[in-house]
N, C-alpha and C positions, 0 to 999 in steps of 0.2 A: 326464308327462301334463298336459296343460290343465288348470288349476285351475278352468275356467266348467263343466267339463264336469261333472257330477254322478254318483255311482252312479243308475242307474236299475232294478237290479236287489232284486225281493222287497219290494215295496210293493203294500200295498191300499189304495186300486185300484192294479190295473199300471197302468206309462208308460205317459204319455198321446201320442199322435202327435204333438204338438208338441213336450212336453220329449224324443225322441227328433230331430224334426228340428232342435233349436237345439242337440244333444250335437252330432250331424253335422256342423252348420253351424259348431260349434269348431273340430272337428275338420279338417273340409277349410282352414278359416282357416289354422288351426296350421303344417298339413303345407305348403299351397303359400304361404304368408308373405304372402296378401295378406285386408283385411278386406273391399276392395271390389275385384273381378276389373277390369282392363278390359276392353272392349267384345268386344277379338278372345279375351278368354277366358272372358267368359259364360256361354255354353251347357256348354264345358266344365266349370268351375263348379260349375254347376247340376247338371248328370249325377253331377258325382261327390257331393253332397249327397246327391242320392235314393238314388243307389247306398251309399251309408254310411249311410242312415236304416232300406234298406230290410236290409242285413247286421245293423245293429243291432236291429231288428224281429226278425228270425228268430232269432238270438242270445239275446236277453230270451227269447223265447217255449218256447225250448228247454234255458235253465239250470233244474235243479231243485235244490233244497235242502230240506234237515228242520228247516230254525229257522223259528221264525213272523215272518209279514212286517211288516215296519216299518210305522211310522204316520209319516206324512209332516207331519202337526204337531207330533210328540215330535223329528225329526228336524231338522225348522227350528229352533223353539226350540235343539237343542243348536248347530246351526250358527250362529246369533244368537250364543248364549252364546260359543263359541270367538272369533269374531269378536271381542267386545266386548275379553274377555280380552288377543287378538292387539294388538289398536290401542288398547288405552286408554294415557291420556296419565301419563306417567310422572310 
């Protein structure tokens, strides 16, 4: 899996439209190898962005779970924290 791409699942507030269309936009990255399409493959592209934003929209909106939902600054912080851990200088 893409490492940019983030859980977006069981956050208050839920995903917002755009950290759903920047997963997408990994995502389509990842799969077709490129980070900027050429011209003749643009549109295609694009299609498949929306098309992956709009499966991931229905997806989030339809997992349920019984644990209570994350707090998205207790979350950064610990991703901060791991980060730091990962890269600090030996």
């Amino acid at each position: 899996m893409c490492r940019n791409i983030k859980v977006l699942h069981n956050f208050a507030p839920p995903a917002y439209d755009d950290e759903i269309e920047a997963a997408a936009l990994q995502y389509v990255r990842k799969v077709s190898g490129a980070t900027k399409p050429s011209q003749a493959n643009q549109a295609a592209f694009d299609d498949a962005v929306r098309e992956v934003a709009a499966a991931t929209a229905k997806l989030l909106d339809s997992l349920v779970t019984t644990a209570p939902p994350k707090n998205r600054e207790e979350e950064a912080a610990k991703a901060k924290e791991r980060s730091q851990k990962r890269f600090a200088s030996a």
